[in-house]
C-alpha positions in Angstrom: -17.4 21.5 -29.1 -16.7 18.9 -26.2 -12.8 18.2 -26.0 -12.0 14.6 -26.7 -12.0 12.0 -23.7 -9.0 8.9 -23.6 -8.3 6.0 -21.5 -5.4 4.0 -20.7 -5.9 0.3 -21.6 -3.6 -2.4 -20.4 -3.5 -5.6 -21.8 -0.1 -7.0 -20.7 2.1 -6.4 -23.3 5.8 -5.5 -22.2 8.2 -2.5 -23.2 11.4 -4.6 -25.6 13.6 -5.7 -23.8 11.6 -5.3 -20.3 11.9 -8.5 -17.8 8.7 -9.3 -16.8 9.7 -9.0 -12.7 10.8 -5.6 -13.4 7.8 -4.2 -14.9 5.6 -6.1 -12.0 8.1 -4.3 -9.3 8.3 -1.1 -11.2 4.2 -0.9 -11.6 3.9 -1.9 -7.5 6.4 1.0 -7.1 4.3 3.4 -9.4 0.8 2.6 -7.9 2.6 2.1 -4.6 1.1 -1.1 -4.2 2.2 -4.6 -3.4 3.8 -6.9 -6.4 1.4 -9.6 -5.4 -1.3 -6.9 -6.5 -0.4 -6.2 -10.1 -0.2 -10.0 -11.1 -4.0 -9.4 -11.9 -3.2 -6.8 -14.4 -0.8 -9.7 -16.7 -4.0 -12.3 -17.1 -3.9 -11.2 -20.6 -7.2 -9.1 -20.6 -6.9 -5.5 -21.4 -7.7 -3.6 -18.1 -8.6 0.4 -18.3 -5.7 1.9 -15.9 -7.4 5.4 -16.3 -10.3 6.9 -18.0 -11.7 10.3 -19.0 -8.5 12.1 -19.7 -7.2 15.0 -21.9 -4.5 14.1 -24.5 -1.6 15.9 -22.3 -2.9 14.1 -19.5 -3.3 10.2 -21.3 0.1 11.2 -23.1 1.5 11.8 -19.2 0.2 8.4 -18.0 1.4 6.5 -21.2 5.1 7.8 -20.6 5.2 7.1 -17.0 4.3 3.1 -17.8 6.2 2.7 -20.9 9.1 3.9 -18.8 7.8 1.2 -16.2 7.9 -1.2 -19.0 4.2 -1.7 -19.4 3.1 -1.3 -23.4 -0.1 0.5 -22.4 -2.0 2.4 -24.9 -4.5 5.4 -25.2 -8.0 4.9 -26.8 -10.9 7.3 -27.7 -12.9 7.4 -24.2 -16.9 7.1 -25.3 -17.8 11.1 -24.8 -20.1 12.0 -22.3 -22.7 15.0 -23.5 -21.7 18.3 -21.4 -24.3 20.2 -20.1 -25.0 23.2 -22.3 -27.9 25.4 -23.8 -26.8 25.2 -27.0 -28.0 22.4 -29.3 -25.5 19.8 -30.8 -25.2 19.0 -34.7 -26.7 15.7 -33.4 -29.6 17.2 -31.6 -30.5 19.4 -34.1 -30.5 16.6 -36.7 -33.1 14.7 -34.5 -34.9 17.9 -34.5 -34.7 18.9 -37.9 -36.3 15.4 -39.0 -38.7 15.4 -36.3 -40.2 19.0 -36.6 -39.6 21.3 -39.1 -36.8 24.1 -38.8 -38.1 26.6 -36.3 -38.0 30.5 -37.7 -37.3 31.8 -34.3 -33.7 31.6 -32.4 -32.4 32.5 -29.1 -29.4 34.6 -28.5 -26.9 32.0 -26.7 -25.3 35.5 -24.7 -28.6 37.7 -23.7 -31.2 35.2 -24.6 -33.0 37.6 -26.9 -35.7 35.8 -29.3 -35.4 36.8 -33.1 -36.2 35.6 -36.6 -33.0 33.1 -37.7 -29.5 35.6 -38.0 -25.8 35.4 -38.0 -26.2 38.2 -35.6 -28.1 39.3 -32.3 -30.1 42.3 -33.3 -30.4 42.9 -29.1 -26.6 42.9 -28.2 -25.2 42.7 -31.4 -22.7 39.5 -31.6 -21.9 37.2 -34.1 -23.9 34.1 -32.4 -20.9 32.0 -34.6 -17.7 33.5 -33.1 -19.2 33.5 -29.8 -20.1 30.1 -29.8 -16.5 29.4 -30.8 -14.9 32.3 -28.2 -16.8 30.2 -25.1 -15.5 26.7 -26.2 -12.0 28.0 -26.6 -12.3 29.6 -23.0 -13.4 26.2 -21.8 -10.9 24.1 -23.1 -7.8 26.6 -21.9 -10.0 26.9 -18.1 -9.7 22.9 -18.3 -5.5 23.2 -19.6 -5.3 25.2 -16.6 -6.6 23.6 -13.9 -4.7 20.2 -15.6 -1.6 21.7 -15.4 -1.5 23.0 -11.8 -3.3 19.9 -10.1 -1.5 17.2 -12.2 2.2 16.4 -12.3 4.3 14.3 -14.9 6.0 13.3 -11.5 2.7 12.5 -9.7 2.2 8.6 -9.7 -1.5 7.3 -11.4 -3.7 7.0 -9.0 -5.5 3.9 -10.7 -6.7 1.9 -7.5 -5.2 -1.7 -9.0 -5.7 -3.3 -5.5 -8.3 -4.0 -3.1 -8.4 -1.5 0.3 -6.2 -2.7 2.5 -7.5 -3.1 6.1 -6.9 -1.3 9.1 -5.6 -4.1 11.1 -3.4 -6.9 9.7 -4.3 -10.1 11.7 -2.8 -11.7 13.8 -0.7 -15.0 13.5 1.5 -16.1 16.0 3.0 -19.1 14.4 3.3 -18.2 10.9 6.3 -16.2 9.2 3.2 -13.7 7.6 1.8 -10.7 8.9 3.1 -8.4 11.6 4.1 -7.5 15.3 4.7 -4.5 17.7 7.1 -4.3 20.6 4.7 -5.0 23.2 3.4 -8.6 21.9 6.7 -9.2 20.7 8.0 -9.1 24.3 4.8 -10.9 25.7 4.9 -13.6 22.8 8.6 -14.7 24.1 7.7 -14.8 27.6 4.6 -17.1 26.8 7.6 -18.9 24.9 9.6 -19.1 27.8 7.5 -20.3 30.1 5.9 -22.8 28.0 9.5 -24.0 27.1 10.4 -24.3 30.7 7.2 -25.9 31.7 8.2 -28.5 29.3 11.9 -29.3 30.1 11.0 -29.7 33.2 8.4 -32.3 31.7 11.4 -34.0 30.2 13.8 -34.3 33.0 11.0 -36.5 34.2 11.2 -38.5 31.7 15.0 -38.5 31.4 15.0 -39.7 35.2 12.9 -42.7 33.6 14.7 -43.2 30.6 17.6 -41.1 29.7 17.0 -41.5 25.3 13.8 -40.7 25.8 14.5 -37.7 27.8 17.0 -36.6 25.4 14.6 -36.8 22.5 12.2 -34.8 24.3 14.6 -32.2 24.9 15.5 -32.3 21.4 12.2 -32.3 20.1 11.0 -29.0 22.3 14.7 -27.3 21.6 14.0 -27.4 18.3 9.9 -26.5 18.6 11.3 -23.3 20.7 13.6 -22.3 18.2 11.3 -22.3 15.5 8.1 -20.4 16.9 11.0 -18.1 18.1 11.8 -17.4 14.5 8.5 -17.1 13.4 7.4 -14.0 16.0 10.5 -12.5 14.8 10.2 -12.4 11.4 6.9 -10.8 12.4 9.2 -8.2 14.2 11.2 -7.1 11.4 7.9 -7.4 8.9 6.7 -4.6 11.2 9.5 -1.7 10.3 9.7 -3.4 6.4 12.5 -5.6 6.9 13.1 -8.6 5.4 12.4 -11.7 7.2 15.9 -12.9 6.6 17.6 -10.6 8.7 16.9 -12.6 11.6 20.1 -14.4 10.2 21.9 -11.7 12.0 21.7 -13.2 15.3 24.2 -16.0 14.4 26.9 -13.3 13.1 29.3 -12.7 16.1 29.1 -9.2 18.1 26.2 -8.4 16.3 24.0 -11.0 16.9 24.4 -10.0 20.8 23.0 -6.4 19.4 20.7 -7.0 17.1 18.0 -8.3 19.5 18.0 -4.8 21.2 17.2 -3.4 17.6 14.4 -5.6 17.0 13.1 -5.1 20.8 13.8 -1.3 20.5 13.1 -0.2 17.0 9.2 1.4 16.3 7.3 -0.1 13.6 5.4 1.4 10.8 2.5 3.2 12.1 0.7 2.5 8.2 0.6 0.1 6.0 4.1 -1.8 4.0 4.3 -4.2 2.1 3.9 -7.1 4.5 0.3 -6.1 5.3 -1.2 -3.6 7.0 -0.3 -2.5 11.1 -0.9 -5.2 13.7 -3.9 -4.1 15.3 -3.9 -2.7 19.2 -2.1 -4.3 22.3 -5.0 -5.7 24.9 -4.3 -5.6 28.6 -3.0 -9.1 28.7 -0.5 -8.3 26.3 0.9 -5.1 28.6 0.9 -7.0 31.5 3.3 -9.9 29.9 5.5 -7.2 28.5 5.8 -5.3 31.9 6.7 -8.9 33.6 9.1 -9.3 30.5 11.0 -6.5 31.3 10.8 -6.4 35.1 12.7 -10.0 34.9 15.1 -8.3 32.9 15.7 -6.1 35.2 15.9 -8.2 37.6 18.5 -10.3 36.1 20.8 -7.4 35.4 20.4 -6.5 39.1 21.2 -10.0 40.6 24.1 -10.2 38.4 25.3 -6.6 39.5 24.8 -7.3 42.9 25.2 -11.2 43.6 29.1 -11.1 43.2 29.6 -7.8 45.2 28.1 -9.7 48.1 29.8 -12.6 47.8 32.8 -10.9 47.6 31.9 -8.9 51.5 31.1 -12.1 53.0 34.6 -13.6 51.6 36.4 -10.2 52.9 34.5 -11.2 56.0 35.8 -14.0 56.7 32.2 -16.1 56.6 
């Protein structure tokens, strides 16, 4: 006899007492998913979260959502014929009132043909109890191979969410998605330069008109200081941070560190829960970096050197 098959049906329904929020942020954290993800499984449909399990294994499932909050429940799978020699009760009904009973049987151990018996006259078992011996043998093979492949600890592995890809894409002015060091570092130098290509733009204009210059200055302060923002929230997206942390500029002392971190501090090689990695830095993006830092570089030699020669041409006299 075929062991009984249940699924895991979903239709919404919460645990008493359960906030709605928490159950979405405790199912993500179970299927290891984003929140966003599991909104589809609240529609109010009932959604299958797992099929063709054993009781111990459906009652394993239902305990780790009901402790999630989710009210799942278990129902009867539909059974699926396993592949056997022996005939069913239902396939020998069908027989039965299609063909009359046959007066020869097979031995289901050494396949010996014989007139109808409770026993093999070749190797002498009771076809009954051995019937019954195999189907107990298969059920405790299946317990065992349960037990020592699935744990009450394991998460479901119900795929709730579509594959994520590779690559996140890539958007420079947007507070979504994500960015490595490299185009992080190239991003603000095409920042800078644009910036100062266009101040210099405005002290044209101010030489004309001094309120119009001003605006202008305004207008591309404020322009800078917003696409600045953006790539880095895209920064801390990349190592699972929360966009608002780029508050922590404006706290004294550590908002003169903090920068290093973001500039400094690896990513996520796989996917969080801001998307998926930011795909490979192209050449152009290593060459902006490497001009990033050497003017970096650059700067912190001038201002170590600049002073100490000012200082031997004053000792000099010149």
């Amino acid at each position: 006899m075929q062991e009984a098959q249940f699924k895991i049906v979903f239709t919404g329904e919460l645990m008493p007492n359960m906030p709605l929020e928490a159950v979405k942020a405790n199912l993500a954290a179970l299927f290891k998913t984003d929140p966003s993800k599991v909104d589809r499984l609240f529609s109010g449909q009932a959604a299958v979260i797992k099929s063709k399990l054993n009781s111990q294994e459906a009652d394993k499932y239902l305990g780790a959502l009901h402790r999630a909050g989710a009210k799942a429940h278990k129902e009867l799978d539909r059974p699926v014929p396993a592949l056997s020699l022996v005939q069913t009760d239902e396939e020998l009904a069908a027989a039965q009132a299609d063909n009359p009973p046959a007066a020869v049987m097979t031995c289901p151990k050494c396949g010996h043909a014989q007139s109808q018996a409770s026993e093999c006259s070749a190797c002498g078992i009771v076809i009954e109890k051995y019937l019954a011996r195999q189907a107990q043998l298969r059920e405790s093979a299946a317990t065992q191979v349960a037990s020592t492949t699935i744990s009450p600890y394991t998460p479901p592995s119900a795929n709730v969410s579509e594959a994520m890809p590779l690559h996140g894409e890539l958007k420079p002015l947007s507070v979504t998605g994500r960015i490595g060091r490299l185009r992080y570092l190239a991003w603000s130098l095409v920042i800078m330069f644009v910036a100062t290509g266009l101040f210099g733009v405005a002290a044209i204009i101010m030489a004309i008109s001094s309120t119009m210059g001003l605006i202008c200055m305004g207008l591309i302060g404020v322009g800078m200081l917003v696409v600045s923002v953006q790539i880095g929230v895209q920064r801390l997206h990349d190592f699972g941070w929360s966009g608002w942390l780029i508050l922590l500029n404006l706290v004294p002392v550590l908002g003169s560190l903090f920068p290093f971190v973001m500039l400094l501090m690896p990513g996520n090689r796989e996917a969080n829960r801001y998307g998926s990695p930011p795909p490979p830095n192209s050449r152009p993006v290593k060459i902006l970096a490497a001009l990033w830092l050497l003017l970096i570089i650059s700067g912190l030699v001038a201002a170590l050197t600049v002073p100490a020669l000012v200082a031997m041409r004053q000792g000099a006299g010149f």
